[in-house]
C-alpha positions in Angstrom: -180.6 111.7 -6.3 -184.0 111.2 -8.0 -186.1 109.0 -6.3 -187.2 106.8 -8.9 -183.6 106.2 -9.9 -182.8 105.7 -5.9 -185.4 103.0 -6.1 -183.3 101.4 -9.2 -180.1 101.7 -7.8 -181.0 100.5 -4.1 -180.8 96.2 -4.8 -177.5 96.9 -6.5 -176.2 98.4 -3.3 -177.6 95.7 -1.0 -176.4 93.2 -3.4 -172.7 94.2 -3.5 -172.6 94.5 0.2 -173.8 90.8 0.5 -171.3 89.9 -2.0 -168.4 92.1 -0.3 -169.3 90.2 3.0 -168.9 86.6 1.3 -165.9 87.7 0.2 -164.2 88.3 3.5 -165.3 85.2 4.7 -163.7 83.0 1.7 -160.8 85.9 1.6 -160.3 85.0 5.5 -160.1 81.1 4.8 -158.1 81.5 1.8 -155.3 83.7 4.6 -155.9 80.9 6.9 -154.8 77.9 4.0 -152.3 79.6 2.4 -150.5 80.2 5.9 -149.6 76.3 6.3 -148.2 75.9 2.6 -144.7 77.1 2.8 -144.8 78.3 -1.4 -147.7 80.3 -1.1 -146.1 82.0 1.5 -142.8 82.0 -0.4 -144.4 83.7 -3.9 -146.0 86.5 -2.0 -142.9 88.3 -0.6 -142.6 89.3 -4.7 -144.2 92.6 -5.2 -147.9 93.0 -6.1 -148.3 89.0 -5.1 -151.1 88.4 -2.5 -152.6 85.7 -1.1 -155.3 85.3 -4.4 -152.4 85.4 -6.9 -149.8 82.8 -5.3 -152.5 80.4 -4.2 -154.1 80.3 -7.8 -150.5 80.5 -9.6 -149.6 77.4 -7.4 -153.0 75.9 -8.5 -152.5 76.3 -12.3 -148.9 75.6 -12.7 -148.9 73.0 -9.7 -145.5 72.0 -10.5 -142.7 74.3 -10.9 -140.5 71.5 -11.6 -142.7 70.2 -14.6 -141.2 73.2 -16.8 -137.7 73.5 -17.6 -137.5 77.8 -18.0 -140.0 80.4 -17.0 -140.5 80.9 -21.0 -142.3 77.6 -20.8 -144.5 78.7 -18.4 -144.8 82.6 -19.5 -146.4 80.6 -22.5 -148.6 78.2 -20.7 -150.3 81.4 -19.3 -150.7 82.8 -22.8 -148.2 85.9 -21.8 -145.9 85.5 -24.4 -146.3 87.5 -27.9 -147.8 85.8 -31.1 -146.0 84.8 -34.1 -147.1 85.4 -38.4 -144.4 83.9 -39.9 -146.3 83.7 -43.5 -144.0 85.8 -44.7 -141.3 86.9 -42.2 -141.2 86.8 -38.4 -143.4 89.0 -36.9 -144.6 89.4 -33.0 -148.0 90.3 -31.7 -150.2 90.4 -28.8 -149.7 88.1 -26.5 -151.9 84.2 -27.3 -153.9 84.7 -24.4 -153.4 80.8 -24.0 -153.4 79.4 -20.8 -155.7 80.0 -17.4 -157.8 83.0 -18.1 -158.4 84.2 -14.6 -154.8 83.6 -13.2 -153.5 85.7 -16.0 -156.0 88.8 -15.3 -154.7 88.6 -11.3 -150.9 88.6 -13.0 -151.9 91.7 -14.9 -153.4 93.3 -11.8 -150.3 92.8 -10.3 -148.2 94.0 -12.9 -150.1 96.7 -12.6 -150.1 97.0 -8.9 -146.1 96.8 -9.3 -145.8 99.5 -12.2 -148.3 102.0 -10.0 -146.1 101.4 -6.4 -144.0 104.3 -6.1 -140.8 101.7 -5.2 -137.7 103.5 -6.9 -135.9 100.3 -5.8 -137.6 97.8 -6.7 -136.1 96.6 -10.5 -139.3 95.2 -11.8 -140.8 98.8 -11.6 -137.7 100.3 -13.0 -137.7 97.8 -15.8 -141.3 98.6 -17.0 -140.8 102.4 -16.7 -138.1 102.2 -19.3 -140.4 99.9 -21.2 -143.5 102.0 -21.1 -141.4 105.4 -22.5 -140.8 103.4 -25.1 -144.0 101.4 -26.1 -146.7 102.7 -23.7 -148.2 101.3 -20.5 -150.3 98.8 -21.4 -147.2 97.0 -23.2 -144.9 97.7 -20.3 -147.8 96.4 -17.6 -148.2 93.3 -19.8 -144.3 92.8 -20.2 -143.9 93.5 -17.0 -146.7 90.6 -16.0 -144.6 88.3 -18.0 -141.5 89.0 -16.3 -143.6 88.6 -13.1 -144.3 85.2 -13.8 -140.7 84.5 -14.2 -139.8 85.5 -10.8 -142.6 83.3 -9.2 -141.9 80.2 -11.2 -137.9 80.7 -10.2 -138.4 81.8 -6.5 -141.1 78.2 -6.5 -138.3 76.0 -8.2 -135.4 77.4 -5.9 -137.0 77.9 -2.9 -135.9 81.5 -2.2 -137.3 84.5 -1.3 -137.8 87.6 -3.5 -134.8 89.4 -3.1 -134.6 93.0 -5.9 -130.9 93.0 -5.8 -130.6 89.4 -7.1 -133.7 90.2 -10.0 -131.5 93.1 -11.2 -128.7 90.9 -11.8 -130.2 88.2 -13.0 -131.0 87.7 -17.0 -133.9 87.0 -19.2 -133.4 83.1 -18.8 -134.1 83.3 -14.7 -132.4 83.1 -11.6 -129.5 81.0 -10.7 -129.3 78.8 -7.5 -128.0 80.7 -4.8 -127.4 80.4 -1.1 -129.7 82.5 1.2 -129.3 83.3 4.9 -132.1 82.3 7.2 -132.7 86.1 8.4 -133.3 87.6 4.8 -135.9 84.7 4.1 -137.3 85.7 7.6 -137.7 89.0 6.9 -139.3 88.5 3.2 -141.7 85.7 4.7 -142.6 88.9 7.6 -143.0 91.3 5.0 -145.2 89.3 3.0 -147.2 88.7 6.4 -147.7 91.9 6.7 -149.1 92.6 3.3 -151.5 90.2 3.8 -153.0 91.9 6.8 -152.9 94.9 5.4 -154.7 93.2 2.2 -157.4 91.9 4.7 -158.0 95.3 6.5 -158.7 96.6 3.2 -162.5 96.7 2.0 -162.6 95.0 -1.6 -165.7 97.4 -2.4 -166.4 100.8 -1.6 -170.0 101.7 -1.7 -171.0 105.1 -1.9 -174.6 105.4 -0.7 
């Protein structure tokens, strides 16, 4: 590398290690917070849903029960399409209402989701047929949408992300159902272990 750009570059570098070790510290305390709220736990056995996402979903929406379907809340996250009805009924992009940051996590996630190699998992299945037909970026924001669907519905019932039960259900949401204690075990373990996996992760790479 030439010196004088070393010289340049060489602040940068220290700067995003200091910023990469502040964020362990608050990424550690956020792991230790969310572990005593049972619905933080309960939204992260979804796919693509860590410990950042459910805690600030649960922040924003702070009452699942203060929305009557997952449209209504799809929309207070600005995820649902626009409307021009000045002459007919058209859809656009979505409004892009709602919590900024919480719905740039959800799109990470959708994106997270749509990149796992999960064959099983319906979410991903759904947004492959989606994106064959309208491209990624639609399916990955569709699929975000869809996303926030499960997580109000798993919050209001008090379940745990189960795929078979989201490839049954329909566009309006989940029905009640009952759940054994050992598959809500399981999802709350495999969630757990996502986390720490999450945590062993570095959030920046610096090549030096």
């Amino acid at each position: 590398m030439v010196p004088a750009l070393a010289a340049l570059i060489e602040p940068l570098l220290i700067l995003i290690e200091q910023v990469n070790v502040q964020l362990a510290v608050v990424e550690q305390e956020l792991d230790r917070q969310s572990s005593t709220e049972p619905v933080v736990q309960l939204l992260q056995t979804a796919p693509g849903v860590g410990a950042v996402v459910s805690a600030a979903f649960v922040s924003v929406v702070d009452d699942a029960h203060r929305f009557d379907s997952a449209h209504q809340v799809q929309a207070y996250l600005g995820l649902v399409p626009s409307e021009n009805t000045s002459v007919q009924r058209r859809l656009g992009a979505i409004t892009r209402e709602g919590n900024r940051y919480l719905r740039a996590l959800l799109i990470e996630a959708a994106w997270s989701i749509f990149k796992h190699k999960n064959a099983d998992d319906p979410m991903r299945a759904w947004a492959l047929s989606l994106a064959a037909r309208r491209g990624k970026r639609v399916a990955v924001v569709g699929l975000a949408r869809r996303l926030v669907g499960v997580m109000w519905a798993l919050w209001r019932d008090g379940t745990v992300y189960e795929p078979a039960r989201v490839g049954l259900a329909s566009a309006r949401g989940h029905q009640e159902h009952a759940q054994s204690l050992e598959l809500q075990a399981a999802a709350l373990a495999t969630a757990a272990s996502k986390v720490r996996r999450a945590r062993r992760s570095p959030t920046v790479t610096v090549a030096r």
